[in-house]
N, C-alpha and C positions, 0 to 999 in steps of 0.2 A: 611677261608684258614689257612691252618696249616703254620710255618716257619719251614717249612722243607728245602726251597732251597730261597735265599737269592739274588735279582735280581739287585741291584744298580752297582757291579762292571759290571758287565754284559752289563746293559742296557747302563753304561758310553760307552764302547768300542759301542755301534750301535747307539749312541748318536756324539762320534766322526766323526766317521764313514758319519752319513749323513751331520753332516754340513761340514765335507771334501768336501760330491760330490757335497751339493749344492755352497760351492767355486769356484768349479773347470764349475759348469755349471752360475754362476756369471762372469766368466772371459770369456765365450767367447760368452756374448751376444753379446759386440760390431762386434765379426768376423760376425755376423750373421746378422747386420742391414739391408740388401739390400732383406732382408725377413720379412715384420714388424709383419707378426702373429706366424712365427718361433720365433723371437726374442721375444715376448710376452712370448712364452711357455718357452722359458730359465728363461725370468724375474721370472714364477711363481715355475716354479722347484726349484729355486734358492730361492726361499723366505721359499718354506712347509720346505725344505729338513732342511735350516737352524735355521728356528723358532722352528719346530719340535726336533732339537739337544739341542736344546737352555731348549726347554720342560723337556725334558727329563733328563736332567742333573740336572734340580731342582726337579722332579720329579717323581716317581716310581710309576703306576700302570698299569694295566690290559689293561688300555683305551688308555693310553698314546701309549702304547708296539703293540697296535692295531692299532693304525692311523699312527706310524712309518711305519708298518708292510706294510699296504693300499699305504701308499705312495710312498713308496722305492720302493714296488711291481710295483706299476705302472712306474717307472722311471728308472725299469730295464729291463721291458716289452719292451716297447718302442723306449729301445736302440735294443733291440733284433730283434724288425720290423724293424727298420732303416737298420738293416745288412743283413736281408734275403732277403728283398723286397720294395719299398716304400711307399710310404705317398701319393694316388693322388690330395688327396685334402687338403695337407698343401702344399705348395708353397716353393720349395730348399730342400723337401724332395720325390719328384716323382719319383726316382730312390734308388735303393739300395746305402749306404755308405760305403767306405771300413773302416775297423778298424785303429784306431790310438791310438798313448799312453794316448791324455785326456780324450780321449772318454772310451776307456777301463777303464782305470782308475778310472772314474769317475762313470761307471757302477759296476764296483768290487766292490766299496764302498759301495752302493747299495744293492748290493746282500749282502755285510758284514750284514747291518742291517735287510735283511729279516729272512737271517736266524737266526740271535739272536732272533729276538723279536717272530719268529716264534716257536722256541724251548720253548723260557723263555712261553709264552702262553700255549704254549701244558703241560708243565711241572705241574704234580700233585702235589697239595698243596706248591706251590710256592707262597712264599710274595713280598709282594710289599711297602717295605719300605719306608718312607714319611721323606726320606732324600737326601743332595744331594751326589753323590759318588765322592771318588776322579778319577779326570776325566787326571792324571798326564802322565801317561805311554799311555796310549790308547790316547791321545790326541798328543804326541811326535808324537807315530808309523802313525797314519795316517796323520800329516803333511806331514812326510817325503816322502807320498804320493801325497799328495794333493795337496802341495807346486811346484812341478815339472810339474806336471801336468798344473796347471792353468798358471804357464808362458807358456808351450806349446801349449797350447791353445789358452790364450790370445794374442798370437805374431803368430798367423798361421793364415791365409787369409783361406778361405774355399771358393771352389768353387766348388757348386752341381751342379750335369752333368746334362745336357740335358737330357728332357725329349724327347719320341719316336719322336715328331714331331719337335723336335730341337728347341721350341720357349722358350722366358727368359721370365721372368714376366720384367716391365719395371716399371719405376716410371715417373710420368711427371714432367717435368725440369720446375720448375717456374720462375726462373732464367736465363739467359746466365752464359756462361761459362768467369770465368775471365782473366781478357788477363795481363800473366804472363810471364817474361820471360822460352822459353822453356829449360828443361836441356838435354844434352844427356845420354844417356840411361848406364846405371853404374851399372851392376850386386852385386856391391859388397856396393850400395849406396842404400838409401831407394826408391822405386819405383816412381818416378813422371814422368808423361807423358801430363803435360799442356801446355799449351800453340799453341795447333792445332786449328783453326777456323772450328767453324761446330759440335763440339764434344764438346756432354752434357756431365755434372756433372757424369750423370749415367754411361755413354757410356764411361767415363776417368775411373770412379772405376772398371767397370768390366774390362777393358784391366789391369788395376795395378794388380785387384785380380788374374786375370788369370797369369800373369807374376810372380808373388810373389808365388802363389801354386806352378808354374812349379820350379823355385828355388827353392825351397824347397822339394819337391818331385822328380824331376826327378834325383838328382847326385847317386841315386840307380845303376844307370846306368852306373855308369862313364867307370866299366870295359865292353868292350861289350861280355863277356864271360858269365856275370851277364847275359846281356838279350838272347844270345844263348841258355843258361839254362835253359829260361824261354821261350823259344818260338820263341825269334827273329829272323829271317833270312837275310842276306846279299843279297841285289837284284847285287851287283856286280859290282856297281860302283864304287870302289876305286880310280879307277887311274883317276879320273877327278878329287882326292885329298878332296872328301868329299864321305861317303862311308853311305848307308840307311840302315836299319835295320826294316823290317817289321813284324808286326804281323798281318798275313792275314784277320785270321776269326775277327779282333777287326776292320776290316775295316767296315762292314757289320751290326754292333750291334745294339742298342738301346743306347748309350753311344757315348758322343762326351768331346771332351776336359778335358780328364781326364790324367792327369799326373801320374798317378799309374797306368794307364796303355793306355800309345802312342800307336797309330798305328804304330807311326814310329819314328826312335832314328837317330841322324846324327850325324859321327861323323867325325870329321877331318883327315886326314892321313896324319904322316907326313912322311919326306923322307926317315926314317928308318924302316918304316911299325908302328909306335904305333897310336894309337887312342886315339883322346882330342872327348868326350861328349859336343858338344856344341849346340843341338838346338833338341827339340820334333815338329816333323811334325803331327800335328793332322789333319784326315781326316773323313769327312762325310760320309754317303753310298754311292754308283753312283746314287743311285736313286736320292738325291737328285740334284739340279741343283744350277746355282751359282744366279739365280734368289731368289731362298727360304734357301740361308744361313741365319745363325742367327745373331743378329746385336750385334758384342762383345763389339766395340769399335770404330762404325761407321768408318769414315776415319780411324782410326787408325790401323784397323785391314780388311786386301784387300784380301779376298778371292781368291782363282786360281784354276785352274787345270792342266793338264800336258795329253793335249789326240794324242800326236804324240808318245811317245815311245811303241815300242816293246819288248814282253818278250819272253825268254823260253817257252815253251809248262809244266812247270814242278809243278805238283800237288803240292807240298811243298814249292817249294824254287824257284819260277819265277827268273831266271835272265833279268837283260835290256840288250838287245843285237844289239838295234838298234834303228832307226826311223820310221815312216810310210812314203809311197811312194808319191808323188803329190797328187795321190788322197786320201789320209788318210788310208791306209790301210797297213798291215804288209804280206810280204813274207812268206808263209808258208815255214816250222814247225811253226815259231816266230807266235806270237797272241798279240793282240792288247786287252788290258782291258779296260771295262768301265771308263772313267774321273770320280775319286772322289774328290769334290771341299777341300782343302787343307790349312793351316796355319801352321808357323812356329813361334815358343815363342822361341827366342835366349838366351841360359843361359850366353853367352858375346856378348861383345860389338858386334855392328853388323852398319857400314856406312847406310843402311837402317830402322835402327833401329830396335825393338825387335822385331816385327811383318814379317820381308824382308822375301818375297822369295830367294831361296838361291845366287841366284848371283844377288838378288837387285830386279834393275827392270826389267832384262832384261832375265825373266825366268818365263816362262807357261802362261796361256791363261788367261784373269779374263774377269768380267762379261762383257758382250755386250754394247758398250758407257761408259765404265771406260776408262779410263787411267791409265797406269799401277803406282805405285806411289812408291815413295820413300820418308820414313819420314826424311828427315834429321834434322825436330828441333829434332829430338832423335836419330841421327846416330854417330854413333861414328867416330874421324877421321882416315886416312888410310884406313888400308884393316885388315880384318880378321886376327891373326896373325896364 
């Protein structure tokens, strides 16, 4: 090979580069533990990306610039299936992912180094120097990447959506759950929701994970003009001083409890007409029933549905206009929808805690031999404000 083209500053920047993304995929094994062969595959991302940088920086040649190339390739791949479609047999990737800052981030880095090492390869009579480069400037710019990234990632709860037939993967509780003082429930406090009899280890983490994603995710929403824009509709309740906000066809999908996107947004009214964001109603298909909900949080977490109101007749924008008659049925024009089994993740305080249906207990139907419940070791005291 001739030294016509000179590869060590080069290969530093796709040597930063990867041990950035495998940082950034280092920091959010722990979001991922309630996945143990997901979280294997961060462990090993997290190891090539960064040994491989580590390589390369003492390193220059052809082979090196090669298995960078392989790896990154596959680690950007990857993230690419995760966003068009899923994974059915990895376990918390069986649906598609929406994008976010560390994930992108953490993929850009990735493609940084394909296509270095990929150029540097292709490139006639390039050398490969048997020194190491200064790695000063390229090592700054992709902190300044990387660094942001793995705190947002490592402090963000992730919660992969239900798969078509709604079921979680589960882990068995070899332990009891320990008997803690309960706290109530404090949006603006770190997530604990211990202290309920009955409710596994696992069955506490997924109500925390799911409560800490909707924090985090849903204040997109805070204006409802936001969700207008995007599709939401007002069913029309306002003046019972809490006001719903529907997106019809996300009723119906393969997709459950996803905070990026609610079927339904609640928001408070107050007496001068403005709107406080406080709680995502997520709902299931009708097809399914409240027999085959998914188990989020055992007791914690009380399924319902709502199969007396009447709507509008209107293809877009169903208003609630009414109730059904003794015998269950709605006066025409008004029509009667399917019951879709329902939950509420209160982003405040909520006297039934985060889970209540909207007025606690004393609202919509739940499964057959329930009793409607009220958490109060996690309710807040008062009322709603």
């Amino acid at each position: 090979m001739s030294s016509a083209v000179r590869w060590p500053s080069a290969l530093a920047i796709a040597a930063c580069a990867s041990i950035g993304a495998g940082g950034v995929h280092a920091a959010v094994i722990g979001t991922h533990n309630e996945h143990r062969i997901l979280a294997l595959l961060f462990v090993w991302s997290a190891a090539l990306q960064i040994v491989w940088g580590v390589a390369a920086l003492l390193r220059t040649s052809a082979t090196i610039a090669a298995c960078g190339l392989v790896i990154n390739a596959v680690m950007a791949g990857a993230w690419f299936v995760t966003r068009i479609t899923g994974v059915s047999w990895i376990s918390g990737l069986e649906t598609k992912e929406s994008i976010r800052f560390a994930d992108a981030a953490c993929a850009g880095l990735g493609i940084v180094v394909v296509g270095i090492t990929l150029g540097l390869l292709l490139t006639p009579g390039a050398t490969a120097e048997q020194r190491p480069a200064n790695a000063a400037v390229p090592a700054f710019l992709v902190a300044a990447l990387a660094l942001p990234a793995m705190v947002v990632g490592g402090t963000t709860v992730h919660n992969h959506e239900l798969s078509p037939d709604h079921s979680h993967t589960s882990v068995d509780a070899t332990e009891p759950p320990a008997a803690v003082p309960a706290q109530p429930y404090d949006p603006t406090k770190p997530i604990d929701l211990s202290g309920v009899d009955g409710v596994s280890p696992e069955q506490q983490a997924r109500a925390e994970n799911l409560v800490a994603i909707t924090l985090d995710r849903l204040p997109r929403f805070a204006d409802y003009r936001t969700a207008e824009q995007e599709g939401w509709r007002s069913i029309g309740d306002s003046l019972t001083g809490y006001e719903h906000f529907l997106k019809w066809d996300l009723i119906n999908d393969s997709v459950a409890l996803n905070p990026d996107e609610p079927e339904s947004l609640v928001y408070e009214v107050g007496r001068d007409g403005t709107r406080k964001l406080v709680s995502a109603m997520f709902m299931l298909p009708s097809t399914v029933s409240l027999d085959a909900v998914p188990d989020v949080g055992g007791r914690l977490t009380q399924w319902h549905v709502h199969n007396d109101l009447c709507f509008t007749n209107d293809p877009t924008a169903p208003q609630v206009a009414g109730i059904t008659s003794a015998g269950g049925s709605c006066t025409p024009p008004l029509v009667k929808f399917p019951a879709s089994p329902m939950i509420h993740v209160w982003i405040v305080p909520h006297p039934c805690g985060p889970f209540a249906a909207l007025e606690g207990v004393g609202a919509g139907q739940v499964k057959a031999g329930d009793t409607k419940w009220c958490d109060h070791a996690h309710g807040s005291s008062g009322t709603l404000s």
